[in-house]
N, C-alpha and C positions, 0 to 999 in steps of 0.2 A: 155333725156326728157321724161316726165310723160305724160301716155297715156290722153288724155281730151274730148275722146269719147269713147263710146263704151254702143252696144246694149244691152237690156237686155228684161225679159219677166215679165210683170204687170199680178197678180193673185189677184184672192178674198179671203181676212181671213175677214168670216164672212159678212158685210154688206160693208168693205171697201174695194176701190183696191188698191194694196199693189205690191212692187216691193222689189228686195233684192239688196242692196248694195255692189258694188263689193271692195275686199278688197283694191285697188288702192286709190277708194274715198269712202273711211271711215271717218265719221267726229270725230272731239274729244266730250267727253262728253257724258251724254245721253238724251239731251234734243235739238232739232234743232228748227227751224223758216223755214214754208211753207208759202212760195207766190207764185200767180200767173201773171204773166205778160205777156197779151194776152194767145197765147196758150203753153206758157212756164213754166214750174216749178222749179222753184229755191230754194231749201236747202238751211240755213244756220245753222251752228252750235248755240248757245246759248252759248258765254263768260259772265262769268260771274266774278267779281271781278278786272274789268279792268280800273274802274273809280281809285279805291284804288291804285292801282299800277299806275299810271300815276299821281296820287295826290303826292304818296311818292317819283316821280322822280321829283320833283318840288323845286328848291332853294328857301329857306326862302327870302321874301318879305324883304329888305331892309329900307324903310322907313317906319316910323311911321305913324299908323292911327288915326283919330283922333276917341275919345269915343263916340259911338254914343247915349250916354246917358246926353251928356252938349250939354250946348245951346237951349234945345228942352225948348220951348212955348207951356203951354198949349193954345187947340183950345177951345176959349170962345164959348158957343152954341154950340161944337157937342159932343155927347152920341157917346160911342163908345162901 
C-alpha cells in the first residue's frame, strides 16, 4: 500500500509559497487544478482529452433520428 501522507517543508520562490512534490505523489501532466477547502489544499491533475475517449467507447445509436430540419414552422412576428 501507497504511503497517503507524509510531511513536507513550504518555502518562498519569489512572492509565492511553494512546496516540493514527493516523488510517491507526482501527478501526470504538467498542468494541475488548485482548490481550497476550508483549510485544506487539494491538487488535481488536469486530463485533458477524456471527453474524446469516452465519446469513442460509445456504441453507435441504433435508431433513427428524426431531421431536425422538417417540420419546422416558421415563427410569424419574430426577428431572430
Amino acid at each position: 500500500m501507497a504511503e497517503t501522507e507524509r510531511h513536507v517543508r513550504l518555502f518562498r520562490n519569489g512572492r509565492n509559497q511553494a512546496l516540493r512534490i514527493p516523488r510517491e505523489f507526482e501527478l501526470e501532466g504538467n498542468e494541475a487544478i488548485l482548490r481550497k477547502e476550508g483549510d485544506r489544499l487539494v491538487i488535481e491533475p488536469v486530463r485533458k482529452g477524456r471527453l474524446l475517449a469516452l465519446l469513442a467507447s460509445l456504441e453507435p445509436l441504433e435508431e433513427n433520428l428524426p431531421d431536425v430540419d422538417e417540420d419546422l414552422t416558421p415563427l410569424d412576428g419574430v426577428e431572430l
